[in-house]
C-alpha atoms as one frame of an Amber mdcrd trajectory, in Angstrom:
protein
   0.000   0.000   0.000   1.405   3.451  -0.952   0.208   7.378  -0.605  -0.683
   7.250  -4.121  -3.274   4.381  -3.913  -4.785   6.211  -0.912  -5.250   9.695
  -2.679  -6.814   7.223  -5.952  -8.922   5.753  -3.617 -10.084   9.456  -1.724
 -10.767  10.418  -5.036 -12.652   7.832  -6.187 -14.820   7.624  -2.955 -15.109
  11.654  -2.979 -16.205  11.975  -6.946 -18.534   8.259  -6.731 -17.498   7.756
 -10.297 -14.342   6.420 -11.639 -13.827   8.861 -15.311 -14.165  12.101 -12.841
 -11.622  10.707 -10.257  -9.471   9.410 -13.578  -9.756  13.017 -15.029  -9.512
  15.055 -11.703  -6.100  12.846 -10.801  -5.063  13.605 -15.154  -5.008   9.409
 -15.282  -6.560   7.220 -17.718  -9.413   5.303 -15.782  -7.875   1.586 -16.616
  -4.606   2.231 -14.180  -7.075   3.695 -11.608  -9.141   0.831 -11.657  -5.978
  -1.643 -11.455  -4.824   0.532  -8.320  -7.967   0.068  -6.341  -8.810  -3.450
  -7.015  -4.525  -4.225  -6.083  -5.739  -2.031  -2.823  -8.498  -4.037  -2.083
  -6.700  -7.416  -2.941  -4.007  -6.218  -0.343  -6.550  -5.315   2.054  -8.609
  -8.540   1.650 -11.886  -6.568   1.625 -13.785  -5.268  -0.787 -14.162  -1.091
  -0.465 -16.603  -0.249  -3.470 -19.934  -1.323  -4.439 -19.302  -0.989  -8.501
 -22.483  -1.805  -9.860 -24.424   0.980  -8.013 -24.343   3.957  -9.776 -22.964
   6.278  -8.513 -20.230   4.067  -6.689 -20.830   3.528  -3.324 -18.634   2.664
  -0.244 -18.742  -0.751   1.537 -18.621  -0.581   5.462 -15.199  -0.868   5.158
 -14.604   1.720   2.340 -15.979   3.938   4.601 -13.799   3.259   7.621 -10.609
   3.307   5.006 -12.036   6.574   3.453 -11.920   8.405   7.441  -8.310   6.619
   7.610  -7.219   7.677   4.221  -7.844  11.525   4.880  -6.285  11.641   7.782
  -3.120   9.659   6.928  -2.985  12.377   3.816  -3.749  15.254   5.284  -0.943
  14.517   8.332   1.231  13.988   5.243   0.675  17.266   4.079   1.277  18.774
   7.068   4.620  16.960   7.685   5.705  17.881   4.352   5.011  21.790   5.100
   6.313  21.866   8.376   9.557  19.926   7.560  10.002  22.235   4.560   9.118
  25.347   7.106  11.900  24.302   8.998  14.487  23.922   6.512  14.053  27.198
   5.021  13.699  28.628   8.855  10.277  30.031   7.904   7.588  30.439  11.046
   5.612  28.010  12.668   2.088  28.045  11.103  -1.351  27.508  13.175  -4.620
  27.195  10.979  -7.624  28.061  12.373 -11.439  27.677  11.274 -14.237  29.363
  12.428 -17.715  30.163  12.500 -18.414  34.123  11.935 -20.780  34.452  14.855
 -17.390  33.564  17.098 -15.875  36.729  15.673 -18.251  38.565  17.735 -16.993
  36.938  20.576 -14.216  36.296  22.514 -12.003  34.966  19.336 -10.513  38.712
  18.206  -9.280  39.177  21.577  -7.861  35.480  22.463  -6.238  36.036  18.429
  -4.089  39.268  19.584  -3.254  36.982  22.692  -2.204  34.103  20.844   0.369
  36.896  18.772   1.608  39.142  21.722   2.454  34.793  23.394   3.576  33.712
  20.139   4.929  36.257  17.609   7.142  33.970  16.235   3.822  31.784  14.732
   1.777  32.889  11.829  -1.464  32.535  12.540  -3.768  31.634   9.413  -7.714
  31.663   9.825 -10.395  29.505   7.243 -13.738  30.702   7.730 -16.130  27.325
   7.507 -19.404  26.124   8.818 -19.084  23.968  11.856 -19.174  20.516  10.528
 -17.051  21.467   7.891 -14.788  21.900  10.418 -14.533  18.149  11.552 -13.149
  17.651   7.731 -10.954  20.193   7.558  -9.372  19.094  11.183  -9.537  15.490
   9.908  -8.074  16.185   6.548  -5.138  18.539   7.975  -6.287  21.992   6.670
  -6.591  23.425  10.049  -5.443  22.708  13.029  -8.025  23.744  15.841 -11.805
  24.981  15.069 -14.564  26.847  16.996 -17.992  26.053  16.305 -21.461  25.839
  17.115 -22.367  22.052  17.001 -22.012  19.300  18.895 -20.199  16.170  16.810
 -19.925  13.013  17.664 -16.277  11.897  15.285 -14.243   9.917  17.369 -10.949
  11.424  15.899 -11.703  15.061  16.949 -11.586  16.318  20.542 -14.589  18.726
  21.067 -14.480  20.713  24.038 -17.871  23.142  25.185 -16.373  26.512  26.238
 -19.763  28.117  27.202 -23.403  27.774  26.293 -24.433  31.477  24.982 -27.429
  32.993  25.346 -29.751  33.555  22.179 -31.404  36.960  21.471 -34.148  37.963
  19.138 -33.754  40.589  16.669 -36.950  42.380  15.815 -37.469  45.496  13.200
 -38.006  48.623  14.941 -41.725  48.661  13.691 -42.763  45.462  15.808 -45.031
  45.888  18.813 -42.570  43.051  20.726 -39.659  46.157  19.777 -41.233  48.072
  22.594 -39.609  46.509  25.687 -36.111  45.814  26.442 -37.180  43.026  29.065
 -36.395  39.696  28.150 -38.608  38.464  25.504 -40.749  34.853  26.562 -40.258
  32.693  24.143 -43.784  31.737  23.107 -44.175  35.313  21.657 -42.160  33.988
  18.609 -44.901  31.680  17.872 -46.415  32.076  14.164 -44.079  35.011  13.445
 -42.217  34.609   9.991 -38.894  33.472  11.370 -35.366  34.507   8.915 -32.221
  31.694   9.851 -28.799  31.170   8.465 -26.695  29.682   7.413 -28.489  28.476
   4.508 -27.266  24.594   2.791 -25.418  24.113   5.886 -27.146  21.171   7.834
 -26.576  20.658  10.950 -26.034  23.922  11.660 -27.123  26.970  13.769 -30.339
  27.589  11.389 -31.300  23.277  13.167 -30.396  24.846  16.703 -32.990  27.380
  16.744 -35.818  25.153  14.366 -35.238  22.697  16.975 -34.917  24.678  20.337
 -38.655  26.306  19.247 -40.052  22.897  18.298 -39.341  21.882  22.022 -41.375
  24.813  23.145 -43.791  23.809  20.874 -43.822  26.816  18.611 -44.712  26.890
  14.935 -43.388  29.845  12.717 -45.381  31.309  10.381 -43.440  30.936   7.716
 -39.054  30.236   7.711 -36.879  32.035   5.207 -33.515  30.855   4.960 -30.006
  33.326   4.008 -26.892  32.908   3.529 -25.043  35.232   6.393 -26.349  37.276
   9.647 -25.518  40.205   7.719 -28.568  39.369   5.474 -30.599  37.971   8.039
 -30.420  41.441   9.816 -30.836  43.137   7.073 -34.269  41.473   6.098 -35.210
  42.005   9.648 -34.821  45.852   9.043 -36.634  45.490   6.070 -39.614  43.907
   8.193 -39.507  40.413   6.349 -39.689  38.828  10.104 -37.603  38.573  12.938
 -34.028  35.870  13.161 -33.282  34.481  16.552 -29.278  35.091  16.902 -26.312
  34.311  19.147 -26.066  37.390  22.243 -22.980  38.107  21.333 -23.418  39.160
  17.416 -25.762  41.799  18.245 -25.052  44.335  15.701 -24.741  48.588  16.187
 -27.754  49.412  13.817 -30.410  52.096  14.227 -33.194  50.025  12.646 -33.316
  46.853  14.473 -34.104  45.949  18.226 -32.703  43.371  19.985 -34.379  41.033
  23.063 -32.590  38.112  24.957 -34.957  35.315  24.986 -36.074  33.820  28.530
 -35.597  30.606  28.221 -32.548  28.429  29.489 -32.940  25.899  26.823 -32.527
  29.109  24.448 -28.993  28.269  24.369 -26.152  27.746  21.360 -23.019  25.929
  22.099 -19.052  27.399  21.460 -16.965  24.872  21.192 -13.448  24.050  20.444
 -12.100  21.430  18.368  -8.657  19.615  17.654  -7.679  16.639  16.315  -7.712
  14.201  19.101  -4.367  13.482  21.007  -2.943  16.611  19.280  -0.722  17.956
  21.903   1.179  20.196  20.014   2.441  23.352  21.777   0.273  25.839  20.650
  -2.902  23.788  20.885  -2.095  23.389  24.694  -1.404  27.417  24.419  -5.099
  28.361  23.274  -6.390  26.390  25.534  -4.253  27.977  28.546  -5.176  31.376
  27.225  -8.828  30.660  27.219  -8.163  29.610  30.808  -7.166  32.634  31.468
  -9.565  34.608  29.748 -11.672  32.649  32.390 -10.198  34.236  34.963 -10.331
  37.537  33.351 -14.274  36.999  33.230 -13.894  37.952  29.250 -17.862  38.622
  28.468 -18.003  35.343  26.241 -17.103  32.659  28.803 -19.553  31.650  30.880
 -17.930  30.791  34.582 -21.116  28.040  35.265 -19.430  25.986  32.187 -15.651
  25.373  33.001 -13.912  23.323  29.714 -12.129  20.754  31.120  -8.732  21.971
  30.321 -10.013  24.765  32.576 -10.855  22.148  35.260  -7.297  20.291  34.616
  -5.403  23.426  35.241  -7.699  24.426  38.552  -9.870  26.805  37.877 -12.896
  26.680  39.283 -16.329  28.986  39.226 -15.139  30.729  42.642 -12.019  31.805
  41.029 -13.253  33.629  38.162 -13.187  37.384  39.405
């Protein structure tokens, strides 16, 4: 078994069809056929169904295909960082990211992460959260903060807090008249705006589901792409779009409500490959530790991570 029979294989399972992995590898599709079936006969299983159309993955094409990735993408990385190193070029951290983290704690724990480690160049991937378990997996970043819970065995994911979701509401809107915190059956049969649109599961599945347990029925659900067009929609009175606290937005035509409701919750949480303890992965998390401490407005002291809890810290400490 080599590398290149694993990235024939990837491609193979990635594209379901052999003439689009033959032409996206620039092979002819006879020696990619010969490679997979010499794969298979060394493995002793078979790891394609080829008379389904498209091509589909056997139980154990499917376990190779998580192998495969990650084998490859460590590769990659190997290859980069040994070349980094012989031309004496910086240590590199990638890091992927939901945007509603941006209007969190993640700017500040960034210029951190620089003023601890100006020697590393620090490179950021905007994704959706489950594309984040890929990239991790596949070696295009190396640590991710998201917004839903996975359940890969080969990433660590680690709950930093559990924020509190608001309600924004165009200034026209009778619930726009209070600043109290809005009950959450007043959302019921109002035309609800979510995002991220295609991305499933995702924050737009957070809040469908959170109101489904409170037994509330929108009027009608329009799905965007980005907050910025959710709140934009709101100002334009196309409904209201239930957001994290934190990305509340400066803008003179839209009012925003926390909800009151504990279950109105949405998850940050940190991901890494697991049993990556590389130096500046153990870094992030000892600055978010201390950001803790610090009581940064985006940690929530009743939900300790457990590298918080390894290192000490507990509720009564936080200041």
């Amino acid at each position: 078994m080599d590398l290149r029979q694993l990235r024939y294989f990837v491609a193979v399972a990635r594209e379901r069809n052999f003439t689009r992995a033959a032409e996206q590898l620039h092979i002819a599709q006879p020696p990619l056929s010969r490679q997979i079936q010499l794969l298979e006969q060394e493995l002793g299983v078979a790891l394609l169904l080829r008379n389904s159309r498209p091509v589909q993955l056997t139980d154990a094409g499917r376990l190779f295909y998580e192998q495969a990735i990650q084998i490859l993408g460590r590769v990659e990385q190997m290859q980069a960082a040994t070349k980094r190193v012989g031309l004496h070029q910086r240590s590199v951290l990638s890091i992927g990211f939901v945007a509603s983290t941006l209007y969190g704690g993640l700017p500040t724990l960034m210029r951190m992460l620089r003023e601890c480690a100006p020697e590393l160049d620090i490179q950021v991937l905007e994704l959706m959260s489950m594309q984040q378990i890929e990239a991790l997996k596949e070696g295009r970043i190396d640590i991710g903060f998201g917004r839903v819970h996975h359940s890969d065995p080969n990433v660590a994911g680690i709950l930093l807090r559990e924020e509190r979701l608001a309600v924004a509401l165009p200034m026209g809107s009778p619930m726009a008249q209070s600043s109290a915190l809005l009950p959450i059956q007043q959302l019921h049969r109002q035309k609800l705006i979510v995002y991220p649109k295609d991305s499933h599961p995702g924050f737009a599945d957070q809040v469908l589901n959170i109101l489904h347990a409170h037994e509330i029925q929108p009027s009608e659900v329009l799905e965007v792409r980005e907050i910025q067009t959710a709140l934009g929609l709101v100002a334009a009175e196309f409904g209201v779009c239930v957001i994290p606290s934190s990305a509340r937005q400066s803008r003179n035509d839209v009012c925003y409500r926390t909800i009151d409701s504990d279950r109105a919750v949405s998850p940050v949480i940190l991901n890494h490959r697991v049993n990556d303890k590389s130096k500046y992965i153990m870094l992030v998390e000892q600055l978010i530790t201390e950001m803790y401490v610090k009581q940064q407005s985006w940690l929530d002291t009743h939900n300790l991570p457990t590298f918080a809890k390894r290192d000490g810290v507990k509720p009564e400490d936080v200041k």
